[in-house]
C-alpha positions in Angstrom: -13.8 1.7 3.5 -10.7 2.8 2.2 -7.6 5.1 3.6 -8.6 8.0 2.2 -12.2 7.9 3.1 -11.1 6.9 7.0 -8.6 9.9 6.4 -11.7 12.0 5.9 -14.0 11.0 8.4 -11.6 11.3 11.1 -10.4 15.1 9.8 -14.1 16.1 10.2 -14.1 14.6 14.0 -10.7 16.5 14.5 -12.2 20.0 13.5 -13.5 20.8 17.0 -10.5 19.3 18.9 -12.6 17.2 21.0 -14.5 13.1 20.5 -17.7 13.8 21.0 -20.0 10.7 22.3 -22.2 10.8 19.2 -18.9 11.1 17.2 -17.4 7.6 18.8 -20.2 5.7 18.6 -20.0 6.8 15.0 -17.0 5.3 14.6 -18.1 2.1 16.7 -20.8 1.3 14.8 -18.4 1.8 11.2 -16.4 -0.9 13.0 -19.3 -3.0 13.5 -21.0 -2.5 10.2 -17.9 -3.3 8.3 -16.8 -6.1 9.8 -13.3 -4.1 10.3 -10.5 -7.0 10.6 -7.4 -6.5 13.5 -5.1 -5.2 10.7 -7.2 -3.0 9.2 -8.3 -1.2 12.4 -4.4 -1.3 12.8 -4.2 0.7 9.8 -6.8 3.1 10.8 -5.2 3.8 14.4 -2.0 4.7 12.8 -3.8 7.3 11.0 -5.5 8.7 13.9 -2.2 9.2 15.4 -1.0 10.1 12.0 -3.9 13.3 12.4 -2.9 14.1 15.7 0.7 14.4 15.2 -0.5 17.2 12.1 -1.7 19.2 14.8 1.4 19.3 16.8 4.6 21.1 16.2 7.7 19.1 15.7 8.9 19.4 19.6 5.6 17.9 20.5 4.6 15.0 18.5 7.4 12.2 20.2 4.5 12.5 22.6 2.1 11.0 20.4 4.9 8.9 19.7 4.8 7.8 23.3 1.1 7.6 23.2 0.9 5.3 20.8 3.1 2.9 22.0 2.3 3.1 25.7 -1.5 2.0 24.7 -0.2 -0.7 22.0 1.6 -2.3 24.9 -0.8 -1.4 27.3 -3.5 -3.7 25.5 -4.9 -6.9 26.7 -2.7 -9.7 24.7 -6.0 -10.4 22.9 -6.5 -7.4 21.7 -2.9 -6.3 21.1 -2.0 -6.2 17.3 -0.5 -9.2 15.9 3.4 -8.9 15.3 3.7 -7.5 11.9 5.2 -10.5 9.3 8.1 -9.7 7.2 9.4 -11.8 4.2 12.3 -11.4 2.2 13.1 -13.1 -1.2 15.7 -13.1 -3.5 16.5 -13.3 -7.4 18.2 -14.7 -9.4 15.7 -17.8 -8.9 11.8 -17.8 -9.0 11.2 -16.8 -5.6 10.8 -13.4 -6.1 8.5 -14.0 -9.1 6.6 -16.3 -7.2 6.2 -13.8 -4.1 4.6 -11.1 -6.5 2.4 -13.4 -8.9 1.1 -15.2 -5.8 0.2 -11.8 -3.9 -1.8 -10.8 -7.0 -3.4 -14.4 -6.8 -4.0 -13.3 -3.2 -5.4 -9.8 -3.8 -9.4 -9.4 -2.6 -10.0 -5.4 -3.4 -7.0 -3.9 -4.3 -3.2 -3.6 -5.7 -1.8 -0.3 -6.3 1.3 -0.6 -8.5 4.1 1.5 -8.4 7.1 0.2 -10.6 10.1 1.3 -12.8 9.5 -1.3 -15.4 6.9 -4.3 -16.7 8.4 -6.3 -19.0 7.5 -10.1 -17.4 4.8 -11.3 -18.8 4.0 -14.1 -16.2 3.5 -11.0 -13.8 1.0 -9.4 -16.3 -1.0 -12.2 -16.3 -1.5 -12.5 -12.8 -2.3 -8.7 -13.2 -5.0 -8.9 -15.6 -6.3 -12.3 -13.9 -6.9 -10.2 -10.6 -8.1 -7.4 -12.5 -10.9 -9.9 -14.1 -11.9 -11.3 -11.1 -12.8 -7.4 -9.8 -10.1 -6.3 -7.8 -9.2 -2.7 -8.7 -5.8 -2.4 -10.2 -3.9 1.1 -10.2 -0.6 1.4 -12.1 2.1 4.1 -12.2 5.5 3.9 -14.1 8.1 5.1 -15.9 6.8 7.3 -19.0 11.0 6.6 -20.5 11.0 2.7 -19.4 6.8 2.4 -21.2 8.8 3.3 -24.6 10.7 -0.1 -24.3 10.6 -2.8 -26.7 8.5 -5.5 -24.5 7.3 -3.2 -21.7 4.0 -4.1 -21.2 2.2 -1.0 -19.6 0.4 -0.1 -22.7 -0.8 -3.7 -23.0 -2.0 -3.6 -19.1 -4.1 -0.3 -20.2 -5.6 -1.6 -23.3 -6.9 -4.1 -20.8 -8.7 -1.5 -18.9 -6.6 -1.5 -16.1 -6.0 2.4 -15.0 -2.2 3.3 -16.3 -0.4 6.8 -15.0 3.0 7.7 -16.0 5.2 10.1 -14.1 5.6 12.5 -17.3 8.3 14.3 -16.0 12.6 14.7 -17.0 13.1 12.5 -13.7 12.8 8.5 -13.5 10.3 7.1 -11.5 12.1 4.5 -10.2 10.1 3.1 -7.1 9.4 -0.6 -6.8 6.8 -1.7 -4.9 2.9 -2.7 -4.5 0.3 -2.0 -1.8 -2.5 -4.8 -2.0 -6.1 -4.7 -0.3 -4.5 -1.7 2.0 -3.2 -4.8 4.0 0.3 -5.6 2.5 3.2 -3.9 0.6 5.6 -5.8 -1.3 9.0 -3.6 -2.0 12.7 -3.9 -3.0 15.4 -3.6 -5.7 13.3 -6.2 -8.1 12.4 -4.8 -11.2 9.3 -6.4 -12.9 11.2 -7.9 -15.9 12.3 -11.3 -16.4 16.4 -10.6 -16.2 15.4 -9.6 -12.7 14.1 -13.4 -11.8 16.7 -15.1 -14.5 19.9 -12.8 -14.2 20.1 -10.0 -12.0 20.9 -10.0 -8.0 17.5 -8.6 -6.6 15.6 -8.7 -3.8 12.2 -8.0 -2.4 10.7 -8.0 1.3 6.6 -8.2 1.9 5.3 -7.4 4.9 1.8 -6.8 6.6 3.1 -4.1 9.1 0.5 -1.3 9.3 2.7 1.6 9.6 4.9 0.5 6.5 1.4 0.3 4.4 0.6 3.3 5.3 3.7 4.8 4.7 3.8 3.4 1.1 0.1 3.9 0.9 0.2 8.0 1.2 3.2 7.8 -1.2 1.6 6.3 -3.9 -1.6 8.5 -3.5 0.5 11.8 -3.6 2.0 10.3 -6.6 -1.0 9.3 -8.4 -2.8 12.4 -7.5 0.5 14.3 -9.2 0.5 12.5 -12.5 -2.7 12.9 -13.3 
């Protein structure tokens, strides 16, 4: 179960304003069924909150706030949410090529990509690997930066993977990747291979579920607008 389709089901039990018993052994027995890991039931409690905090006006939802992390603290330590990892890497050098190459290596379900520029063709590879192996690749860019000699976006969609371009007189110049709903990589590196060999870049990965989400929504509003 994705964000969107969690984002559903728990709009539907927020209708009437009230849990209902039927309504949370519902949502016990989706945790069961699933086999729901600790990070993505993280995920999924920030977007309950996430719902709750809709409801509010904006003088009232630093209560939710306070509800959030009073019962995050509150929890038994073996039940609390792991600390959320954070990585940084830097280019020039290999380590930021590395970082992104091995999270698509990593990637079990999913990597939404939303990126300035593709021009590296070591990256591409590991794209199109993952993309064989099933894991559903999504793709937004620049519609400008696609016209460049050695961008490979029209490559990645002659491959079958599913391309979007932003289409408007703006740049969009984001940089960063959400894989299996579980990790975002993000920073200043552009997908090219003057970023790894020349330029001073960085990127940071991190597992923290309220980052993900963050950069989740984002690229869902964008991919929804440049259809």
């Amino acid at each position: 179960m994705g964000p969107d389709e969690m984002d559903a089901l728990l709009r539907s039990m927020l209708d009437d304003h009230r849990l209902s018993r039927s309504e949370r052994r519902a949502l016990r027995d989706l945790v069961d069924e699933r086999g729901l890991d600790d990070q993505r039931l993280g995920v999924f409690r920030a977007k309950a909150f996430d719902l709750a905090r809709e409801q509010l006006g904006d003088e009232q939802t630093f209560v939710v706030d306070w509800l959030e992390n009073a019962i995050k603290a509150l929890l038994p330590r073996a039940q609390a949410e792991p600390e959320p990892r954070f990585e940084a890497r830097f280019s020039p050098g290999l380590q930021c090529l590395r970082a992104i190459i091995g999270e698509f290596e990593n990637a079990r379900s999913s990597a939404d990509i939303c990126v300035f520029t593709i021009t590296d063709d070591r990256i591409v590879e590991a794209m199109v690997a993952a993309h064989r192996r099933g894991v559903a690749l999504r793709v937004i860019s620049d519609d400008d930066k696609s016209l460049d000699i050695g961008s490979d976006v029209e490559r990645l969609s002659r491959k079958g993977i599913d391309v979007r371009m932003d289409d408007t007189p703006n740049h969009m110049h984001h940089k960063f990747a959400v894989f299996d709903n579980k990790r975002v990589l993000t920073g200043s590196y552009n997908w090219t291979r003057s970023a790894a060999d020349r330029n001073h870049e960085n990127i940071v990965i991190s597992d923290d579920a309220d980052l993900v989400l963050a950069f989740g929504k984002t690229f869902e509003r964008l991919w929804a607008g440049f259809a």
